[in-house]
Every structure is written in structure tokens, then in C-alpha cells.
C-alpha positions in Angstrom: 11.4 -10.6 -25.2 9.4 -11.8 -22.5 11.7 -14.8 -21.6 14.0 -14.6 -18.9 18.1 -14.4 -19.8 20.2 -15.9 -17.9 21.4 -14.4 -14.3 23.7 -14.6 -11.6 23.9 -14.9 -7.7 25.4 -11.3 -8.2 22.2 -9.8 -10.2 19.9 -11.3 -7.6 22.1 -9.3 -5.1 21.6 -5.8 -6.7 18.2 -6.6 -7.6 17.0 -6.9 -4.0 18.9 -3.8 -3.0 17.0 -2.1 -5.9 13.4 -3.3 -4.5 14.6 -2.2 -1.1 15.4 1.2 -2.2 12.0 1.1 -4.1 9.9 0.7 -0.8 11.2 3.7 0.7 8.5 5.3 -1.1 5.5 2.9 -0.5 2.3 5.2 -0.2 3.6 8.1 -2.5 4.1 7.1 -6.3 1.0 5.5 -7.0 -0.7 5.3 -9.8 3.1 4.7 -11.1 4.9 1.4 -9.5 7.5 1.7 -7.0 11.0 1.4 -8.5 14.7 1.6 -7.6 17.4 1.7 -9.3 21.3 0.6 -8.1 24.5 1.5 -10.6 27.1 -1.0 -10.1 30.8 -0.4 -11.7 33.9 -2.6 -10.9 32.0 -4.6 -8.3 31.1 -1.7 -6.4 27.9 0.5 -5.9 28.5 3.9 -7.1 25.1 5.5 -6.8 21.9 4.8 -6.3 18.1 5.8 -6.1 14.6 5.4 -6.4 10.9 6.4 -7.8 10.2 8.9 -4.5 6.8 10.3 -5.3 4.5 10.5 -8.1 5.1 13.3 -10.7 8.9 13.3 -9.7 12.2 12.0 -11.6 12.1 8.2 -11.9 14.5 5.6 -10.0 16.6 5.4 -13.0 17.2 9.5 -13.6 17.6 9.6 -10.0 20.4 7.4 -10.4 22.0 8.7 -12.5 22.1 12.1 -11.0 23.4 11.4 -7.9 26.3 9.5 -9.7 29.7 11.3 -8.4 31.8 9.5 -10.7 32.1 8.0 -14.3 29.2 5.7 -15.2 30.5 4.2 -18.7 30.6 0.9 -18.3 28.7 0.5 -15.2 26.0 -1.4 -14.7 22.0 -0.1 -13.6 20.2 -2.5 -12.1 16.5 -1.3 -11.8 13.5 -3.0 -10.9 11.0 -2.4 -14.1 11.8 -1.6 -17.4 12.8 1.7 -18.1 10.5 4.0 -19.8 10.2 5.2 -23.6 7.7 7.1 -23.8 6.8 10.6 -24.0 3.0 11.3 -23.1 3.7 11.7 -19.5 5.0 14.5 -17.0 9.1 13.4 -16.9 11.1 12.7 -20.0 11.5 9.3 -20.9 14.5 7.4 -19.2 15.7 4.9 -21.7 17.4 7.5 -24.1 18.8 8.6 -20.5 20.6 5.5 -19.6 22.2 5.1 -23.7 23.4 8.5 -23.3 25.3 8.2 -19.6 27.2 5.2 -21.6 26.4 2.3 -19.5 26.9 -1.4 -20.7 25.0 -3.3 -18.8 21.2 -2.9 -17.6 19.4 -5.6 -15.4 15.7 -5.3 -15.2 14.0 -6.9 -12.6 10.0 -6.6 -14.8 9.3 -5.9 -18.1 6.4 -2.9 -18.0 3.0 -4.2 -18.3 1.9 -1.2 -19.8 1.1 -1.7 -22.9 2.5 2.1 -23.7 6.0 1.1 -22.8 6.0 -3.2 -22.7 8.9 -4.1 -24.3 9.9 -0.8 -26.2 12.3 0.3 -23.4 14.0 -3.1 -23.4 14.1 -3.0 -27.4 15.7 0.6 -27.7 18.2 -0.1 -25.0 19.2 -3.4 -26.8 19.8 -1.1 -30.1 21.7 1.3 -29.0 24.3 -1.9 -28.0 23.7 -2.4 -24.6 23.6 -5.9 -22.7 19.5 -6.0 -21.7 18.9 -8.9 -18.6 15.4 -9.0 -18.5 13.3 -11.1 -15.5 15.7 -10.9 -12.4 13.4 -11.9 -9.6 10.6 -10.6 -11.8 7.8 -12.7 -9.9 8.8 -10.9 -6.7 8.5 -7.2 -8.2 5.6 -7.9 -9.7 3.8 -8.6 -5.8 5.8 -5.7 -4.8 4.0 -3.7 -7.2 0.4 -5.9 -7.3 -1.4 -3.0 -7.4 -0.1 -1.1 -10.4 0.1 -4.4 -12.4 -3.8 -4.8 -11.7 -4.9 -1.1 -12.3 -2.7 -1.0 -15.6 -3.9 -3.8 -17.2 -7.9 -3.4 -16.1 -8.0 0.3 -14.7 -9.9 -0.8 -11.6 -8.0 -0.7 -7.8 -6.4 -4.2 -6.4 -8.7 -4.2 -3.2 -8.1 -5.0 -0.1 -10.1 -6.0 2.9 -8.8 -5.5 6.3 -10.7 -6.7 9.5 -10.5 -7.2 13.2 -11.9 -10.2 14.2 -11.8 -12.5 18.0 -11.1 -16.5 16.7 -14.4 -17.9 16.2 -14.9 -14.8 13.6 -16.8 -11.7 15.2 -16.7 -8.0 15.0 -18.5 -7.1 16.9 -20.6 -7.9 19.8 -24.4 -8.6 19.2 -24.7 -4.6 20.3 -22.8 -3.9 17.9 -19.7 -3.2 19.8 -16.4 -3.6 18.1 -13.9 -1.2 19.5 -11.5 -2.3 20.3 -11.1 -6.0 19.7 -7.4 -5.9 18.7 -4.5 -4.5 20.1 -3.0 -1.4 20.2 -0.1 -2.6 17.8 -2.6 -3.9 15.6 -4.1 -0.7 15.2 -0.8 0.6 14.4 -0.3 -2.0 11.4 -3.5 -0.8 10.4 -1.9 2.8 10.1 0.6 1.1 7.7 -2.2 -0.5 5.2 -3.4 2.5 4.8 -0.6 5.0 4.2 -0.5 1.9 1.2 -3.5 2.6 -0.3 -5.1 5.3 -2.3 -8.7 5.2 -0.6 -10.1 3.7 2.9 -13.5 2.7 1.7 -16.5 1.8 4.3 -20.4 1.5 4.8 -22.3 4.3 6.3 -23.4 2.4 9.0 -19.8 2.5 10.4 -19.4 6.0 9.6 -22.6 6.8 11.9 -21.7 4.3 14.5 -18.1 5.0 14.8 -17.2 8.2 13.6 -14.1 7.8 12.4 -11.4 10.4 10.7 -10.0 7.1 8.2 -7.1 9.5 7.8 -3.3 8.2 7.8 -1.7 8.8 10.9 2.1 8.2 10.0 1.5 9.7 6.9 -0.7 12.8 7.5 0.1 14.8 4.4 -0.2 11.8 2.4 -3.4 12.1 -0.3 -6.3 9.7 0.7 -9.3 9.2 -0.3 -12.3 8.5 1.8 -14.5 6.0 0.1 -18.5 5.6 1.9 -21.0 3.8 0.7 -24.5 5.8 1.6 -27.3 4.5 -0.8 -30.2 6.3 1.4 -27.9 9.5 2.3 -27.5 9.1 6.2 -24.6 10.9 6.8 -24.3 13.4 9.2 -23.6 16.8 8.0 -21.0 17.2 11.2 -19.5 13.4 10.4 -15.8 13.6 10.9 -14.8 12.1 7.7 -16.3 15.2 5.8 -13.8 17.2 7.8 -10.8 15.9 7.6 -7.6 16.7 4.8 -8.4 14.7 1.3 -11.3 14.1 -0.6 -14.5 12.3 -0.1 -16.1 10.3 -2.4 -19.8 9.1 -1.8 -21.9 6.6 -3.7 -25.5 7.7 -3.5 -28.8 5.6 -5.3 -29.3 8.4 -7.6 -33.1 8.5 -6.6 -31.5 10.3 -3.7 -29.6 13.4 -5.4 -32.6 15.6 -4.6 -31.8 15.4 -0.9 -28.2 16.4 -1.0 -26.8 19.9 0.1 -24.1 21.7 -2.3 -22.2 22.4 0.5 -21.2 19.0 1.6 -18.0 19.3 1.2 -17.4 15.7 -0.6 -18.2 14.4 -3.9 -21.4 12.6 -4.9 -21.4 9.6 -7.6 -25.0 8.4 -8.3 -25.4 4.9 -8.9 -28.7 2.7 -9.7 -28.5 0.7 -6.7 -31.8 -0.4 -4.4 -30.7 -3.4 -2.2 -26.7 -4.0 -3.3 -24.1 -2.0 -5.0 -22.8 -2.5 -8.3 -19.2 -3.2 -6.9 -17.7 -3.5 -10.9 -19.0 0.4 -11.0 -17.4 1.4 -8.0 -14.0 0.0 -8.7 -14.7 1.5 -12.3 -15.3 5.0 -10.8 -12.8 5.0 -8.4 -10.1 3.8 -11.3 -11.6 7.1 -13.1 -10.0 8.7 -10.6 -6.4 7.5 -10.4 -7.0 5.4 -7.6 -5.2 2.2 -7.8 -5.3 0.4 -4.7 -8.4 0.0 -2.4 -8.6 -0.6 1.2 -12.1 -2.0 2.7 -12.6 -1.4 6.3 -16.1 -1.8 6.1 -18.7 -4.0 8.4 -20.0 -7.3 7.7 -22.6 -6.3 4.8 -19.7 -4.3 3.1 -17.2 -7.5 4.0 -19.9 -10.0 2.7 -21.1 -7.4 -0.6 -17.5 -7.6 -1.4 -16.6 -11.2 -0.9 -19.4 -12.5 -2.9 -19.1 -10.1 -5.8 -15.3 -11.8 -5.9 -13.9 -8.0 -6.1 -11.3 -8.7 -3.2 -7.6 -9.2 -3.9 -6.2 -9.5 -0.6 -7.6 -10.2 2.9 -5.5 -9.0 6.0 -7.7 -10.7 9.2 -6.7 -9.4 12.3 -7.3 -12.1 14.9 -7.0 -11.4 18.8 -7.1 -14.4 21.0 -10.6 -13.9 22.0 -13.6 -16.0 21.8 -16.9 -13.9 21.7 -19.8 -16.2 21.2 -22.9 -14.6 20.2 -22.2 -11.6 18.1 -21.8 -9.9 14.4 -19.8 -12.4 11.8 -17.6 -11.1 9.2 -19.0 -13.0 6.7 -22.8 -13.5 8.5 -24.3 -12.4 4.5 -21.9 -14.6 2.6 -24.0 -17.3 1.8 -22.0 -20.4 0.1 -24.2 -23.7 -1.4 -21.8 -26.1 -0.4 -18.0 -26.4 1.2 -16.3 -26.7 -2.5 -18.0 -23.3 -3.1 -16.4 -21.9 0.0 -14.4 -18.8 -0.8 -10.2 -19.6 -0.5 -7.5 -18.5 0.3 -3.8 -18.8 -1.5 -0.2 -17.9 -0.9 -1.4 -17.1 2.6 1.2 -16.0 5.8 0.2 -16.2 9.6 2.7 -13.6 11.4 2.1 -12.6 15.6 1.4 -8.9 16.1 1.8 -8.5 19.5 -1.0 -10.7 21.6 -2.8 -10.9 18.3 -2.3 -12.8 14.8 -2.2 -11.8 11.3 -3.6 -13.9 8.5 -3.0 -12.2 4.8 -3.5 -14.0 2.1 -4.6 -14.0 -1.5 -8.4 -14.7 -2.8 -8.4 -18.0 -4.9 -10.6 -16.6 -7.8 
């Protein structure tokens, strides 16, 4: 069932007006995948909709209630396979779509979890109705790169995001790094992480910076704040314990005895001395629903990360200055030799404003 039917131009069409619906609601649905839905009928779109936050009706149901005509016969075109399943907080769709009396349903992604994979496609195609499965499937699938990892291995796709002037520093060798970038690179910033679940960094930027790591287009928006603090620095007035969202802190658990109740954040113990256990973390943080990870940290959070091969995704922010002397990136990422060299794939270079944007994917 996995094998891709045949298509048309038309499908393609309605497909990519589905995936644009789904993206209105980037930031809100996760863990679930983003998803839209479009009903088509005598060559025309009569309704549409889409997956708009998490615990809410799906694409499809959304659909198919804001239909204000007829839908037998029509057409759905939705991005992932409809769901037929019950262990979950909304009724399951594919009985849904059977009963409005559609003909036709176009599905952009079979459902890679393995609750659902294939049985929505299955009890559609029984009840008579024309299943197209795999319409720009390898598209949706990046579209929804985090769900696809954190339902197949329950850990966040992770991302690292930094600022960086061309020959690759930080920050100066004071320690100086705001602000390298621009001011509209900041603001793409903003949109990484109203993406993400968490906004995880090192204490040592938390003491030397300060920073909210809050969402500011997106300020009711649930984020986690993720800091590493093996030796328990942080200040008790730090603004990251103040802000709306929970905190999570990884402690070395020889440390517990020195931490007040009234913190305000949550504590993990781990049995760290020098480096983190980064397969842990990301285990941890999948307890927790989390399914997509942003790094913001400094170079030994950068390096930790890169070298434990736990980064999806790199986004390097680069501003058209040359430092010289100063903090690398990647100044505790040691490689043997050049074919060791860590890689990049399926990489883009876009302008953002006076500065440059390299995002690519980690060759594992």
C-alpha cells in the first residue's frame, strides 16, 4: 500500500493548496503533524480546512464542516492519511469521510505511525472509495520532519541555530556576541522558534546574556525553556525562570542537594561529570511531548551537539563580517581528518537582509 498510484497535474494542484492550508498552523499542533485538507467537486473547491492546534478537530473534520453544499462525490485532498484510530482526544476521521459520501480521497503521506499506517487508507478503500496514496509525499514528509522523527524514535528532530561573522565566530574573544546579525535576522530567529517545542541552551549563556528565550510573535504559544546547568549556576532572579512556560533543567544529580523547592522550573538529574548524555536528553524531553528542538546554545553546547551527531538541521546565520581572533562555533569539535569532517546535505543559501542564511541537513 505503500507504492505510489498514479496522479495528475490536477492532484499536484490541490495537494499544494492542502500543504499551504496546513502551515497556517506551524508552531501549534505539535506533537500531531500539520495537515490540510481541500474538497474538490465538479472542478471546483467547495470547502476547505486544516489541523489548527493540537487537541482540536483534524484537517479533514474541519473540512467537512465547513462544507456549505453537497459533498457526494467530491473529492478530499488531504496531506496525510486520515486517521482510524480511537485512543486519542478527537474521533477518528476515516469513518467521517465514508459517511459524508465522497468518492475520491488523495493523500499526500501515508501515517508513519505505526497506530494508524495504512489502516486509514485500507478502511477507506473498503467502504468503495478511490484511495491515491503518495501525491508529493516526499515534500509533506519535510513539511512535517519533525513528527516523522519523534513518531518513529520518540526523541525531538533538533535543530541548531547560530549567528556567526564569515570566518565562523560568535563571539569576540571577550566573549561578546550581541549583536552580530541583523535586526531582521533576529526576527527569523523569532520564526524558528514559534516552530519548535523547546529553545534549549548552556548556562553559560543564560548567565552571560540573560535572555527571556520566549516567542515574540507567538507569545501565548507553549515553549519550553531547555538549560543545561550541570554544577547549578543559575541565578535565582535569571529571566528565563520568570517568564510564561516551563523550564526544564538538567542538573549532575550529585547536585540535587543544592537546589531550592521554590525554583520555579523543573529539575532532571543526570550522571554527567564533564559532557552530557545528549541520547538522555532528547529521551527526556520526548517524555515530555516535545518533538522538535531548537539549540541556541554557545560553542561547547554547538560542539557537544555536533559531535554526538544529535543535530538534524543547522540554520547559520552569517553577517558579512570578518572578526579575527575570537570564540568558534565549532572551537570543541575536534575531527581526525577532512573525510571525517561533519557535512552538510540538501542545503539552501537565502539573503536576509545584509546577512546570509545557510540551512541545511546533517549528512549522518
Amino acid at each position: 500500500m505503500n507504492a505510489v498510484s498514479s496522479f495528475s497535474p490536477t492532484d499536484e494542484f490541490y495537494m499544494r493548496y492542502a500543504m499551504a492550508l496546513a502551515e497556517q498552523a506551524r508552531g501549534f499542533t505539535s506533537p500531531n503533524p500539520l495537515v490540510g485538507a481541500v474538497v474538490v467537486k465538479d472542478h471546483k473547491i467547495i470547502s476547505e480546512g486544516y489541523h489548527e492546534y493540537f487537541g482540536g478537530p483534524h484537517a479533514e473534520i474541519n473540512a467537512l464542516n465547513n462544507a456549505q453544499t453537497n459533498l457526494h462525490g467530491a473529492t478530499m485532498y488531504v496531506t496525510l492519511e486520515p486517521c482510524a484510530f480511537t485512543n486519542k482526544k478527537t474521533p477518528p476521521c476515516a469513518p467521517q469521510l465514508i459517511n459524508a459520501g465522497l468518492k475520491r480521497v488523495v493523500i499526500g503521506s501515508v501515517d508513519p505511525n505505526p497506530m494508524n499506517s495504512n489502516k486509514g487508507v485500507r478502511i477507506l478503500r473498503q467502504a468503495g472509495i478511490e484511495v491515491i496514496v503518495g501525491v508529493l509525499a516526499d515534500e509533506i514528509k519535510r513539511q512535517n520532519e519533525s513528527y516523522f522523527k519523534y513518531i518513529k524514535q520518540k526523541i525531538p528532530f533538533v535543530t541548531l541555530k547560530l549567528a556567526l561573522t564569515l570566518d565562523g565566530k560568535i563571539a569576540t574573544i571577550r566573549g561578546q556576541s550581541q549583536w552580530i546579525t541583523s535586526k531582521t535576522s533576529r526576527e527569523y530567529v523569532q520564526l524558528l522558534r514559534k516552530d519548535a517545542d523547546a529553545i534549549l541552551v548552556g548556562i553559560g549563556t543564560v548567565i552571560k546574556d540573560d535572555p527571556h528565550l520566549t516567542c515574540r510573535i507567538a507569545p501565548k504559544k507553549k515553549l519550553w525553556r531547555i538549560i543545561l546547568d550541570p554544577n547549578f549556576k543559575i541565578p535565582k532572579n535569571a529571566q528565563v525562570l520568570h517568564q510564561r512556560g516551563p523550564v526544564l533543567i538538567f542538573v549532575n544529580k550529585r547536585k540535587l542537594n543544592k537546589i531550592p523547592k521554590s525554583l520555579g522550573a523543573e529539575i532532571v538529574p543526570l550522571a554527567c561529570d564533564n559532557e552530557f548524555d545528549w541520547g538522555e536528553i532528547l529521551s527526556e524531553l520526548g517524555k515530555r511531548n516535545i518533538a522538535s528542538l531548537l539549540i541556541e546554545g554557545g560553542a561547547q553546547i554547538a560542539s557537544s551537539a555536533l559531535k554526538s551527531q544529535i543535530v538534524d538541521k543547522v540554520y547559520l546565520f552569517y553577517a558579512p563580517k570578518i572578526l579575527g581572533q575570537g570564540l568558534g562555533f565549532s572551537d570543541y569539535l575536534i575531527s581526525k581528518n577532512l573525510e571525517s569532517a561533519l557535512k552538510l546535505k540538501e542545503y539552501s543559501i537565502v539573503r536576509c537582509d545584509v546577512d546570509f542564511i545557510i540551512k541545511g541537513v546533517l549528512d549522518k
